[in-house]
C-alpha positions in Angstrom: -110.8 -37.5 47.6 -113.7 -39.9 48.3 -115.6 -40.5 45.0 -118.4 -37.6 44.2 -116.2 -34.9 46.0 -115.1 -32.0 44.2 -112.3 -30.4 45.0 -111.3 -26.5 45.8 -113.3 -23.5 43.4 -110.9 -21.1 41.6 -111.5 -18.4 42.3 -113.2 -16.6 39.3 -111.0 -13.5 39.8 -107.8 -14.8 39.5 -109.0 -17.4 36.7 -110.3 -14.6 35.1 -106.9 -12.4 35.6 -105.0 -15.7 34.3 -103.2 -16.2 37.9 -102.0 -19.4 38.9 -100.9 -20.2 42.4 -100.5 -23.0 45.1 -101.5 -23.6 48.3 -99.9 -26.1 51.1 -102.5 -26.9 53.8 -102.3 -29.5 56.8 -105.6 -31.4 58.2 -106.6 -34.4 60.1 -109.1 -37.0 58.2 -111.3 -38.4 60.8 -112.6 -41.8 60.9 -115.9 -40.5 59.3 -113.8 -39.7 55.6 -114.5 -35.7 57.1 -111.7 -33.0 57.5 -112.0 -32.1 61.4 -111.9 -28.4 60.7 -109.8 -27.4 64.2 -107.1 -29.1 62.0 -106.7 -27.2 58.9 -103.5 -25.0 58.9 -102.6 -23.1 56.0 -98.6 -23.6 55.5 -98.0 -21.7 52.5 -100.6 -19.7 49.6 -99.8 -17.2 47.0 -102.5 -15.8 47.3 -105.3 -15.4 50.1 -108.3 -16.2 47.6 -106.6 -19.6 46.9 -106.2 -20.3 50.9 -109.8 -19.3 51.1 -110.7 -21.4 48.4 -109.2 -24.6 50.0 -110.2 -24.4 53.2 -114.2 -24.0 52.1 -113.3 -27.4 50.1 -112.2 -28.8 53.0 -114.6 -27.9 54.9 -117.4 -30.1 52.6 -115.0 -32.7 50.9 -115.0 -36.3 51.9 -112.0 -38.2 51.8 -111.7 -42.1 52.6 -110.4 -42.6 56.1 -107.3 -44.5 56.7 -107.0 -48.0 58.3 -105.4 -49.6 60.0 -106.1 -54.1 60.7 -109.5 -52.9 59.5 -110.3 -50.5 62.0 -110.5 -46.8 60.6 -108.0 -43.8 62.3 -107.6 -40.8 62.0 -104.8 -39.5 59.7 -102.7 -36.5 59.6 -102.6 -35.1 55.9 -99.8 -32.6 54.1 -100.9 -31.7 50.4 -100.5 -29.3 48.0 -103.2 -27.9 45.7 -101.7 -26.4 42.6 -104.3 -24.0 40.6 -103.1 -23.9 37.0 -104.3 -21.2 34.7 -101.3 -21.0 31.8 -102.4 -22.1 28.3 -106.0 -20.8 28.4 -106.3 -23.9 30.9 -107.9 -23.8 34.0 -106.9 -27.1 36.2 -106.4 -27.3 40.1 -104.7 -30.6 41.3 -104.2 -32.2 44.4 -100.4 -33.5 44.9 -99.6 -35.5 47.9 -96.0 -36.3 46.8 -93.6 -35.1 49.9 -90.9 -33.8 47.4 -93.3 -31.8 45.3 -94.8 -30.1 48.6 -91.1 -29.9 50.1 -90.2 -27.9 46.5 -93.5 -25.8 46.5 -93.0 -25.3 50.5 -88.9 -24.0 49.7 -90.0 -21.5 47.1 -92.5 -19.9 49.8 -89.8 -20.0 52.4 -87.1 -18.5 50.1 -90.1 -15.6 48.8 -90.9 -14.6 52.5 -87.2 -14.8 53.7 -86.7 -11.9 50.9 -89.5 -9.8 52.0 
């Protein structure tokens, strides 16, 4: 995130119910630090509020573009936001490591392929 953005809201029903969940959502930084919106694709959520949650962040968060020999590009982003309720703590974290969002990614493919 680009300094003085805030990330996703948690939703105050499921905070309130103690419910912790994650979302995996894919979007294209443009060269303006903005999410283009036609890029957001939600690849996995537990729960809808949480997908709703990150895609209104996304919608109003600035990130810092990448570059490349000093000129900014676009960049395809993969990342996980993790909202964390257990031990009376509310937290929501952004994790952008590929093994973590491969693990979180495998547990919602091995959920739907029991359903």
């Amino acid at each position: 995130f680009r300094p003085g953005s805030s990330g996703p809201a948690y939703p105050a029903d499921l905070r309130e119910a103690g419910i912790s969940g994650d979302v995996v959502a894919r979007f294209v930084v443009d060269t303006t630090n903005r999410v283009d919106e036609s890029t957001i694709a939600i690849l996995a959520s537990d729960r809808p509020q949480f997908a709703v949650a990150v895609i209104e962040s996304l919608r109003s968060t600035r990130f810092l573009a990448a570059d490349r020999d000093g000129v900014k590009v676009r960049q395809a982003m993969q990342v996980a936001f993790q909202f964390d309720r257990s031990g009376g703590i509310t937290a929501i974290r952004m994790v952008t490591d590929e093994a973590a969002i491969r693990s979180i990614r495998e547990r919602f493919d091995a959920r739907t392929s029991r359903d």
